[in-house]
C-alpha positions in Angstrom: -11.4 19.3 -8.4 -9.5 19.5 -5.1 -11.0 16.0 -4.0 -9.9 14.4 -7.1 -6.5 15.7 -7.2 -5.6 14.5 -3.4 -7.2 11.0 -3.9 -4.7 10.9 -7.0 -1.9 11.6 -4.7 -2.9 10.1 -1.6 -4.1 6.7 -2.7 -1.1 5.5 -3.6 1.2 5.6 -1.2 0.7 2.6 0.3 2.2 0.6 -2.4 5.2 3.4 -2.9 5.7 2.9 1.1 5.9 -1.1 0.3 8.2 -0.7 -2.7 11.1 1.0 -0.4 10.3 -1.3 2.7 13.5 -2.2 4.5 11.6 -4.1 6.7 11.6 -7.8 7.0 8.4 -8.0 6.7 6.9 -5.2 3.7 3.6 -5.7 4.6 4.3 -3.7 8.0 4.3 0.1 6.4 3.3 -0.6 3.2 0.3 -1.0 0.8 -3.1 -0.2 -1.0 -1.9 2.4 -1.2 -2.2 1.2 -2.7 -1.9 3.2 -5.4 3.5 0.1 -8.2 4.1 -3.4 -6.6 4.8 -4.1 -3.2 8.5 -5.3 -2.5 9.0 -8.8 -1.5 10.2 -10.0 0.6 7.9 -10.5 3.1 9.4 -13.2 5.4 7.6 -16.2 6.1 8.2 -18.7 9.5 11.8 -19.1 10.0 11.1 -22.7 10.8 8.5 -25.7 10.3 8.2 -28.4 13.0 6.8 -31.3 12.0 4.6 -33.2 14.8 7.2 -35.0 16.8 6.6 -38.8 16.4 5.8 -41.3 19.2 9.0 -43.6 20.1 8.0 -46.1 17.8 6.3 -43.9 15.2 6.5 -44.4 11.9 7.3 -41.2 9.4 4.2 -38.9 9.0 3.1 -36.9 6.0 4.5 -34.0 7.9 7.6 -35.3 8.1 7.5 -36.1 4.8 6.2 -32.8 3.5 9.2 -30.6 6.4 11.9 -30.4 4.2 10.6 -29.0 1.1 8.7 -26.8 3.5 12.2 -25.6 4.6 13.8 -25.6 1.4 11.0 -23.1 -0.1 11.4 -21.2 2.9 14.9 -20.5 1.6 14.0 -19.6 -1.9 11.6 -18.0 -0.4 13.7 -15.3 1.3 16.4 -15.5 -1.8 13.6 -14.3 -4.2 14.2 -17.6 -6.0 10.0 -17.5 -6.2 9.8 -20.3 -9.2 12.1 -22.7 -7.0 10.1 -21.8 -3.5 6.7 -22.6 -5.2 7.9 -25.6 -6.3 9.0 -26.8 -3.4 5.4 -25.2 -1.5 3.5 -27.2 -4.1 4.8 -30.1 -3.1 5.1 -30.1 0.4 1.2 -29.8 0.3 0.6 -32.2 -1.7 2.3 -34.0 0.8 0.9 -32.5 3.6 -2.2 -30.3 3.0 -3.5 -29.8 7.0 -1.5 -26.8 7.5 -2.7 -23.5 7.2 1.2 -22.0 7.4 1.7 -23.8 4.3 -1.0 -22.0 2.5 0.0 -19.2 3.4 3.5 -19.2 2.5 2.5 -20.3 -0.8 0.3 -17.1 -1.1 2.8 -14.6 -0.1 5.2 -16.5 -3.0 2.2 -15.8 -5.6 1.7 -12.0 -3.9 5.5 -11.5 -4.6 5.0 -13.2 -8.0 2.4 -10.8 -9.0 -0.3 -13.0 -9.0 -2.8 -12.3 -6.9 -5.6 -14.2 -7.5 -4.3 -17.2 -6.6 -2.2 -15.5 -3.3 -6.2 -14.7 -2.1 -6.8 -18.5 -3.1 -4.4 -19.6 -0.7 -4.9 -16.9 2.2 -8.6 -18.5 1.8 -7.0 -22.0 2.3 -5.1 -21.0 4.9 -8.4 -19.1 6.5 -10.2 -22.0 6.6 -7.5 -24.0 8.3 -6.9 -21.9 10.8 -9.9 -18.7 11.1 -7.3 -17.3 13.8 -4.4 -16.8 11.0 -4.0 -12.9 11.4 -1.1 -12.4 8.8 -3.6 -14.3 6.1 -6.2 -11.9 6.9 -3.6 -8.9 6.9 -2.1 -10.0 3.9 -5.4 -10.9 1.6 -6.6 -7.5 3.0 -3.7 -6.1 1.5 -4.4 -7.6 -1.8 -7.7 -7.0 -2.0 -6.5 -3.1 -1.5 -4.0 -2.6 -3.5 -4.3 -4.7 -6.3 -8.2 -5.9 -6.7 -10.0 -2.4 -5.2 -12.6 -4.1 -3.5 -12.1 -2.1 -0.8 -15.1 -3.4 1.2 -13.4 -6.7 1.4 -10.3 -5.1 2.7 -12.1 -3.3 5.0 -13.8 -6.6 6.5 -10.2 -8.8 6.2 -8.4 -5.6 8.9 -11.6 -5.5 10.8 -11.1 -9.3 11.2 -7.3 -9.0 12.2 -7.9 -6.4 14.6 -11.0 -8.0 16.3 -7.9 -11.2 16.6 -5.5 -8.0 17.7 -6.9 -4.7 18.8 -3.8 -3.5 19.1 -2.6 -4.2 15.6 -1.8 -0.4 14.7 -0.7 -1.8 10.8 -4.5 -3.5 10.6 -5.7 0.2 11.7 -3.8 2.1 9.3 -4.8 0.1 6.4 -8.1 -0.2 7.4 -7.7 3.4 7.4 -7.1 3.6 4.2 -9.5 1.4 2.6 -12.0 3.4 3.9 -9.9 6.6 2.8 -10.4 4.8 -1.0 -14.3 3.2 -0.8 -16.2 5.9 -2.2 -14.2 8.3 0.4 -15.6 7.3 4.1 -13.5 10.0 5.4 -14.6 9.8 9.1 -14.5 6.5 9.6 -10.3 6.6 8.2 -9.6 9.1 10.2 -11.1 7.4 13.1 -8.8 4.7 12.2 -5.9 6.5 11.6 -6.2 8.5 15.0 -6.3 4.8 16.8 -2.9 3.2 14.4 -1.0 6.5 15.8 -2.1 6.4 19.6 -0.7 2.4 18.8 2.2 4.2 16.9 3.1 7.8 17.2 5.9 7.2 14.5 3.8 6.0 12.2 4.5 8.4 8.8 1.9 6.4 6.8 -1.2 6.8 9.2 -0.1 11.0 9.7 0.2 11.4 5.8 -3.1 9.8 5.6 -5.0 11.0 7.6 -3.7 14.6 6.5 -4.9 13.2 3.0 -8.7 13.2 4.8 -8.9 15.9 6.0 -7.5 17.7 2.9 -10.5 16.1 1.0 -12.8 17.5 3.6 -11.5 20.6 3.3 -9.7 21.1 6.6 -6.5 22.4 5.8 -6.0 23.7 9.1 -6.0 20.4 10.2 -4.5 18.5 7.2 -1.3 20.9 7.5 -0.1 19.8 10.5 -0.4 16.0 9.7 1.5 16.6 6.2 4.2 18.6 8.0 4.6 15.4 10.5 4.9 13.2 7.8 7.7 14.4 5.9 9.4 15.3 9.3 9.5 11.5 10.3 10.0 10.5 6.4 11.4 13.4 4.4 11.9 10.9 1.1 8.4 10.2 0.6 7.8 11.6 -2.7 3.6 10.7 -1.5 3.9 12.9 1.5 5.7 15.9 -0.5 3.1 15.5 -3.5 0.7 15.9 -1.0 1.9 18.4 0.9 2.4 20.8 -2.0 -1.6 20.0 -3.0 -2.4 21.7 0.7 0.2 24.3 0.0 -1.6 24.9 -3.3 -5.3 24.8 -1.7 -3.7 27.4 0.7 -2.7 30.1 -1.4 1.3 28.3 -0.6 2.2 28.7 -4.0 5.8 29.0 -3.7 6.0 26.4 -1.0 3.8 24.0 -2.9 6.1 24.9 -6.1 9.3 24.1 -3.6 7.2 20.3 -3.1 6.6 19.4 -6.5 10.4 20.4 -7.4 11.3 17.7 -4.7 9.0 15.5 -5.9 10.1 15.6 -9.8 14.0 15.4 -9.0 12.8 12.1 -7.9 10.4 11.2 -10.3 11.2 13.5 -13.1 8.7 11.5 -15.6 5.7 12.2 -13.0 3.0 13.8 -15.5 0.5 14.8 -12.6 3.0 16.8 -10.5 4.0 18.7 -13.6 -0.1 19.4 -13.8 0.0 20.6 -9.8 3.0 22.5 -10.0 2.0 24.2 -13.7 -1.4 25.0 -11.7 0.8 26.8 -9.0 2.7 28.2 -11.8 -0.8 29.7 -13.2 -1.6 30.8 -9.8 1.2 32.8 -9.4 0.5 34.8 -13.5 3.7 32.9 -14.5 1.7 31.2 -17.3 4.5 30.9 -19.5 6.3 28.4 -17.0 2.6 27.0 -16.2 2.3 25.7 -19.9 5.6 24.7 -20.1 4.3 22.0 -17.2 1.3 21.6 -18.6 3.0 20.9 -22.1 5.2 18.0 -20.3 2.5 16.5 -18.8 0.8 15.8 -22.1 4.0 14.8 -23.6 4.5 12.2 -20.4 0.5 11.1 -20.5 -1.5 12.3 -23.7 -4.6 13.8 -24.0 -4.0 15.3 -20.9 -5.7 19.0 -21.5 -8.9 20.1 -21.7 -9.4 23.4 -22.5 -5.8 24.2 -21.1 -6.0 22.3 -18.3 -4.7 18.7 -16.9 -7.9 17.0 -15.6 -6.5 15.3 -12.5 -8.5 12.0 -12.3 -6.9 9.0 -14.4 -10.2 7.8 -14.7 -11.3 11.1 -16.2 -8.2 11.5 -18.1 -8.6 8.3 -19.8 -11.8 9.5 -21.5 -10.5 12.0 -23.2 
């Protein structure tokens, strides 16, 4: 029960990271995971140069194709994504040799919401160009989050760090790919222990890898990751959710009750942290407050109980 409960918390922070990104570029300390859309905004080339032509040159296709390039660009970044497609569209038809081009038309469709054809076009691009590491990051990413074929993922990051070894973002979501195909715990926390010798700072790769070894049953060693974590990003609602779990596994009740409070004055419709904190609740012989949770949860997701008590697996949930 503990390994289900932590993959239901763990797995998706990458996509909760993404969805408060700051960054100009959200796919840096994102996803997978996962687990809500990633925010847009990820910020293509400032600029397209077309091929300068010869003294005498006549205009080229590139030319031709540069300023709806440039144009798109600009939607692009406004969040205009209708407009910037349009414009992509046309400057390859125009122009279809450049790989850049396909793969700012796939980060318009990831933004969009439509992945399939975002993969499509990080595929084009691929092909164009097999040395386009932000294609590979960025259809890795989208096979994580969004498509869970993790073992595509997993090859996609292995591919951009071969490019890049020292690509600590490749690591980390490598990391977690492997945290999320059929749990390959070593082999994420070998990843996660390279993305933070890359990136000591690096909140995502510590709340993972704490993640891991929670579902190994380390919490000696899970502890100190999780306290890290919410020490370099104390709003991550992921790394508090998490955090209370170990407090939980630990005998913490009353810290872990202190997380999930934290966690549901931010998400106050969250059914499974009403399940972890009712089980802390339980734990404590306050079973009157336990079923209160327990009672919310069901109200927030129904069918929830099972002989009195939340089954934390959506997959197992749904079932019932």
């Amino acid at each position: 029960m503990l390994r289900f409960l932590v993959m239901a918390v763990s797995l998706a922070l990458l996509p909760a990271a993404l969805m408060t990104a700051k960054a100009e570029d959200p796919f840096r300390s994102v996803d997978p995971g996962q687990v809500t859309p990633p925010p847009a905004r990820h910020s293509p080339p400032r600029t397209y140069s077309a091929p300068a032509p010869g003294p005498a040159a006549k205009p080229t296709a590139a030319d031709a194709a540069a300023p709806y390039f440039s144009r798109g660009l600009g939607y692009l970044r406004a969040a205009q994504y209708d407009l910037a497609l349009a414009d992509m569209n046309q400057a390859i038809k125009l122009y279809s040799d450049d790989a850049s081009m396909y793969r700012v038309r796939g980060n318009i469709y990831f933004n969009k919401g439509d992945y399939d054809h975002a993969i499509d076009d990080y595929e084009r691009a691929i092909k164009r160009n097999p040395a386009d590491r932000e294609s590979l990051q960025h259809r890795g990413l989208a096979y994580m989050l969004y498509k869970n074929q993790y073992r595509r993922a997993i090859q996609d990051f292995g591919e951009a760090i071969r490019l890049n070894p020292n690509d600590a973002d490749s690591y980390r979501n490598r990391g977690i790919s492997y945290l999320r195909n059929d749990g390959q715990y070593d082999f994420a926390i070998q990843d996660f222990d390279q993305a933070l010798r890359l990136n000591p700072r690096d909140a995502e790769s510590y709340k993972n890898r704490g993640a891991a070894w929670l579902n190994k049953g380390q919490l000696v060693r899970a502890m100190p990751d999780l306290e890290q974590a919410v020490r370099l990003n104390p709003r991550d609602v992921e790394a508090l959710r998490t955090r209370g779990t170990a407090r939980a596994a630990g005998g913490q009740y009353d810290r872990a009750i202190q997380d999930f409070d934290a966690v549901l004055r931010v998400l106050p419709n969250d059914a499974f942290t009403y399940v972890s904190r009712g089980k802390a609740f339980r734990a404590m012989g306050q079973e009157d407050r336990a079923l209160a949770d327990f009672a919310r949860a069901k109200q927030l997701y129904p069918n929830p109980l099972l002989s009195g008590v939340f089954r934390t697996n959506r997959s197992e949930v749904s079932d019932l």
